[in-house]
C-alpha positions as CSV (number, residue, x, y, z in Angstrom):
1,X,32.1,84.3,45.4
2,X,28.4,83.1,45.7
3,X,28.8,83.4,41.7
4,X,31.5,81.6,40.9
5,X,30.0,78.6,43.0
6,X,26.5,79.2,41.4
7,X,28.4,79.0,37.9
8,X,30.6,76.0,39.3
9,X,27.6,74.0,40.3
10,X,25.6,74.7,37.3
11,X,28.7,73.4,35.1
12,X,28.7,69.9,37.3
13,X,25.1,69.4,36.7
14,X,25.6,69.8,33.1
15,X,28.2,67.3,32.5
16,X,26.4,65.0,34.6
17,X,23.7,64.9,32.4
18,X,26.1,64.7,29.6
19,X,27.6,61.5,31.4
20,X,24.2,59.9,32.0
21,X,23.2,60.7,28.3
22,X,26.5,59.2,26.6
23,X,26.3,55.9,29.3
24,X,22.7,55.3,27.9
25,X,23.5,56.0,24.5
26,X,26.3,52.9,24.8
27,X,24.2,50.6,26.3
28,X,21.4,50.6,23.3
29,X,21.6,47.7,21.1
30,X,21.6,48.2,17.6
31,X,17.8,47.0,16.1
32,X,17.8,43.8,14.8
33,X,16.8,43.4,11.2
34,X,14.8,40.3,11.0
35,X,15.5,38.7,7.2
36,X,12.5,38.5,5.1
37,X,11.0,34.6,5.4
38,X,11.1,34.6,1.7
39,X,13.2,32.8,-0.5
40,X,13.2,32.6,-4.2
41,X,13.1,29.1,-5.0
42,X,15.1,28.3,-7.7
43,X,14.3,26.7,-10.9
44,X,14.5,22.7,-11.1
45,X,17.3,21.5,-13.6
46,X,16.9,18.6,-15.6
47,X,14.2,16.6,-16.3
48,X,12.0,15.3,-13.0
49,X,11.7,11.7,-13.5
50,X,7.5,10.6,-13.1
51,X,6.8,7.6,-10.8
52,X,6.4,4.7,-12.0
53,X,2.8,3.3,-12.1
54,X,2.8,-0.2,-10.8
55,X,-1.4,-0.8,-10.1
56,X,-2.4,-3.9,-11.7
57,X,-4.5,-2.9,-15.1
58,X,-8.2,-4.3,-15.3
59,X,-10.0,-5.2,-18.2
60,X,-14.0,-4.9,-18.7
61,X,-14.4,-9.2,-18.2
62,X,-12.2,-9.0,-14.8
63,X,-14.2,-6.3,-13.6
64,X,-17.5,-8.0,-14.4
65,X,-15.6,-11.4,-12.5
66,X,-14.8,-9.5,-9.6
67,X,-18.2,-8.0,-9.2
68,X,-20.3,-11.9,-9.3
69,X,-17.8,-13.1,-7.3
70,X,-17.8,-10.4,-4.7
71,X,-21.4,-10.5,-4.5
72,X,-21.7,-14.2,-4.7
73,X,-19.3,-14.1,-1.8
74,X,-21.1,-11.3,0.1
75,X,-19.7,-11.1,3.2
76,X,-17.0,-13.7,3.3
77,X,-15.3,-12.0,0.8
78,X,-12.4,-10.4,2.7
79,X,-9.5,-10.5,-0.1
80,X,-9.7,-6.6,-0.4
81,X,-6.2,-5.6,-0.6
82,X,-5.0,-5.0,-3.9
83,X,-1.5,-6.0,-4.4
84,X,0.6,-4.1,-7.3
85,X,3.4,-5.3,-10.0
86,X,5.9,-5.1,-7.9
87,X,4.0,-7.5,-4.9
88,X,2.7,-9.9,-7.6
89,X,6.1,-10.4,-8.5
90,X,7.7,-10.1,-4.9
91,X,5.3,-13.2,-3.4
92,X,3.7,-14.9,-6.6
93,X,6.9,-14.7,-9.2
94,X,4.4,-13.5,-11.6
95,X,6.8,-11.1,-14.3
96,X,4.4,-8.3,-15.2
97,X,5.1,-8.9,-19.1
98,X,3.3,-12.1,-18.9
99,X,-0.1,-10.2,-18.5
100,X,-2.0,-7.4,-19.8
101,X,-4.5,-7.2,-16.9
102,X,-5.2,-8.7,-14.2
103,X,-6.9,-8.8,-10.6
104,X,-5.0,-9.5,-7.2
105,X,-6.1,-8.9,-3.6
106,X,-5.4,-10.5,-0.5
107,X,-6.6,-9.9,2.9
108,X,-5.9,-6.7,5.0
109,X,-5.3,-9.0,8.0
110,X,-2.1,-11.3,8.2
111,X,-3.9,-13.8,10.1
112,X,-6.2,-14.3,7.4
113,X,-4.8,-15.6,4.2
114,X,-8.0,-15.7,1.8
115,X,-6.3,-14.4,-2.2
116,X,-8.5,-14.1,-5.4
117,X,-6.3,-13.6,-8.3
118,X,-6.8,-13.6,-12.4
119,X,-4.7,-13.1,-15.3
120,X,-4.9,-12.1,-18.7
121,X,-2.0,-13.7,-20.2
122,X,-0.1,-12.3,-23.0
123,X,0.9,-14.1,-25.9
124,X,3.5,-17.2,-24.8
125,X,2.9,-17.0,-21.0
126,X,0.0,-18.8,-19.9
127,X,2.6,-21.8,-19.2
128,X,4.7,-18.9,-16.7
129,X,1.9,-18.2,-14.8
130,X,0.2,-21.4,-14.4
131,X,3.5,-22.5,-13.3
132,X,4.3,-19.4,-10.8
133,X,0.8,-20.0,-9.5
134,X,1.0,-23.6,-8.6
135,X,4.4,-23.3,-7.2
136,X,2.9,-20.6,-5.0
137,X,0.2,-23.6,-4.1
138,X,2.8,-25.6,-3.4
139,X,4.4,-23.2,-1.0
140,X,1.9,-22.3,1.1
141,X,0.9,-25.9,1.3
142,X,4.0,-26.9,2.9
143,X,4.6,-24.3,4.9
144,X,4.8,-25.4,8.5
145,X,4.4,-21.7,10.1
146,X,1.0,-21.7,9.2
147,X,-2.2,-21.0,12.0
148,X,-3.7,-23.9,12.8
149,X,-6.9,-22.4,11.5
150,X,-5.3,-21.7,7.8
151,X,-3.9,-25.3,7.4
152,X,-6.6,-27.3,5.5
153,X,-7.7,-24.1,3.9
154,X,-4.5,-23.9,1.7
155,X,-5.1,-27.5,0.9
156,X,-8.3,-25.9,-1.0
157,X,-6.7,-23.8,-3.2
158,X,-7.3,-23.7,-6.9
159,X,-5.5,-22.9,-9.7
160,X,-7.1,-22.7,-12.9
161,X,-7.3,-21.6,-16.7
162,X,-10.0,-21.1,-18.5
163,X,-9.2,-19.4,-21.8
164,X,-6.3,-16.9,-22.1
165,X,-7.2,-16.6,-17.5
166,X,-5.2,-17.7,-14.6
167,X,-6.8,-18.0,-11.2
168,X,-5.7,-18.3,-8.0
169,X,-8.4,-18.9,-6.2
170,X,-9.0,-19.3,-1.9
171,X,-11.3,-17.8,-0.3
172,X,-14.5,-18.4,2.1
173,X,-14.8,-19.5,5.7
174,X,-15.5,-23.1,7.0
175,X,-16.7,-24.1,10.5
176,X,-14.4,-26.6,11.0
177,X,-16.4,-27.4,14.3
178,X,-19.3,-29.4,12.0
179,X,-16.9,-31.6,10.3
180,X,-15.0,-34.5,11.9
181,X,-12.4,-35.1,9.3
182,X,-9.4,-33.2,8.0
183,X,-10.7,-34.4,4.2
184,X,-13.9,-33.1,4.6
185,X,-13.1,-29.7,5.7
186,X,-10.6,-29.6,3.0
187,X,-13.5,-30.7,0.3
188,X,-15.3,-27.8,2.3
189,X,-13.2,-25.1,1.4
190,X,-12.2,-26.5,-2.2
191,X,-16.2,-26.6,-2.9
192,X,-16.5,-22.8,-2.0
193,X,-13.5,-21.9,-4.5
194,X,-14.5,-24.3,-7.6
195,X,-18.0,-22.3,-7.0
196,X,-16.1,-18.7,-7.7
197,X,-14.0,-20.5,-10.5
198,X,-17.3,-21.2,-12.2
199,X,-19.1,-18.2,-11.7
200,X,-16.2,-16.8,-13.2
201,X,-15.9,-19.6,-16.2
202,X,-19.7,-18.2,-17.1
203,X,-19.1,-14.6,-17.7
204,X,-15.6,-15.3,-19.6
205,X,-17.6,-18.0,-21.7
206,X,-19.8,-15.3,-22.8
207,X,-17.7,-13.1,-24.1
């Protein structure tokens, strides 16, 4: 009898641990296989289009231009933001067939509003960018959202040729706290940018 029960309880224990076994064996979770993190790229089809270059070309007079006037200018210069094609066009209606090379820069501020601009004209459009350029003038002249501060300074402006060139020209600063007339700070600023025009008027007349 003692047998029987020593046999029956060693059976139990057995399948217990059979039990326990096959419980645990359900509750692990397959490993997960983490994908490799790479990935063929696949080969572009087609030709990829290039971007468009639309920097102003310079030529070896503008750069010697920009140079005197910069340093005649020395600090007061502040125009030195180039624009591109596509701004020349956008604010100065300046096509970019009319000209082979060419300088444009405004200021990095939008309060300020001091531009020095020069065109090579190609053949049959000096007239188109004399005419852009003045109308530009014109604009800014009569525009009533100006600062206070910029008003007589657009009244300086200058536009002028010399040779196959176009300039736009207004830069400098003026104390308007010496001057007691509106004419006078006007002639002020106009001085400064007829100065630049013929520093400029030197170097092209010596080429």
């Amino acid at each position: 009898m003692r047998y029987r029960r020593f046999i029956g309880l060693c059976l139990t224990i057995v399948l217990a641990m059979t039990g326990c076994k096959n419980v645990g064996n359900e509750n692990e979770q397959e490993p997960t296989v983490t994908p490799s993190p790479f990935v063929e790229s696949e080969e572009p089809t087609g030709d990829v289009a290039e971007e468009e270059d639309t920097s102003i070309p310079s030529n070896a007079t503008l750069d010697e231009v920009k140079n005197a006037v910069v340093k005649q200018m020395s600090d007061d210069y502040i125009a030195n933001m180039p624009y591109d094609s596509v701004t020349v066009k956008e604010i100065f209606g300046i096509e970019p067939e009319w000209y082979d090379a060419g300088i444009a820069e405004g200021p990095m501020m939008s309060t300020n509003i001091d531009k020095f601009l020069v065109f090579h004209a190609t053949e049959g459009n000096l007239a188109n960018i004399q005419n852009a350029l003045n109308t530009y003038r014109n604009t800014i002249i009569a525009d009533t959202m100006q600062y206070p501060m910029n008003v007589l300074k657009t009244q300086g402006a200058l536009v002028e040729t010399i040779g196959d060139y176009v300039f736009f020209v207004m830069l400098g600063f003026v104390d308007n706290t010496v001057y007691e007339k509106d004419e006078d700070i006007i002639a002020a600023h106009t001085a400064i940018n007829q100065a630049v025009i013929e520093t400029a008027r030197e170097i092209i007349a010596q080429r």
